[in-house]
C-alpha positions as CSV (number, residue, x, y, z in Angstrom):
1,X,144.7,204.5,69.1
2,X,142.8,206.8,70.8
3,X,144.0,206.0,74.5
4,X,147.6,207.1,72.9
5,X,146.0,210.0,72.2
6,X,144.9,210.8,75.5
7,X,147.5,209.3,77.2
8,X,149.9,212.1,74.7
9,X,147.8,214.8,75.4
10,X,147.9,214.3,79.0
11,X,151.6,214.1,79.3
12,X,152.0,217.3,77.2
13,X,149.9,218.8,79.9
14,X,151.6,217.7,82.7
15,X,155.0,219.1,81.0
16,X,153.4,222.6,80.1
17,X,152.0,222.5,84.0
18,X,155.4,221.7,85.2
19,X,156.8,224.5,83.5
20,X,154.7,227.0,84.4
21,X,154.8,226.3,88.1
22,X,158.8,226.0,88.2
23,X,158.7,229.6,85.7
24,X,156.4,231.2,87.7
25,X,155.6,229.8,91.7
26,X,158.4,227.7,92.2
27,X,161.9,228.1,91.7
28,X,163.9,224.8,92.1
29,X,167.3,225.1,93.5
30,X,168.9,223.2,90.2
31,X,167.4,226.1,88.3
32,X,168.6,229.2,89.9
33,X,172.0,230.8,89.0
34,X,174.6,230.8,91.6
35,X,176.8,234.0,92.1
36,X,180.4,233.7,91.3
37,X,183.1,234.2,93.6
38,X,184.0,237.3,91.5
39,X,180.7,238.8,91.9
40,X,180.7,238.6,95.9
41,X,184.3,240.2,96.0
42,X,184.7,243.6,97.2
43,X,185.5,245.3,93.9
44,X,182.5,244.6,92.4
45,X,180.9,247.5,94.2
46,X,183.7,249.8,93.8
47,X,185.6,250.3,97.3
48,X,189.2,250.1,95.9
49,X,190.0,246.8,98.4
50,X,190.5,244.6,95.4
């Protein structure tokens, strides 16, 4: 019973480790958001071409 123990905590670990790397250092592509086609188009900054 106690090597489940361990063998839970470490896993927890590894997840909270995970998360603060990918939240903090690195960001994965799957995670960041992509721009929409609206928000690239010229009205977005005000021109009038839209």
């Amino acid at each position: 019973m106690e090597l489940l123990q361990h063998i839970l905590v470490f896993i927890t670990f590894a997840i909270a480790v995970g998360y603060m790397v990918s939240k903090f250092i690195w960001k994965p592509a799957f995670l960041t958001r992509r721009k929409s086609e609206k928000e690239k188009a010229c009205g977005v900054s005000g021109c009038g071409c839209s």
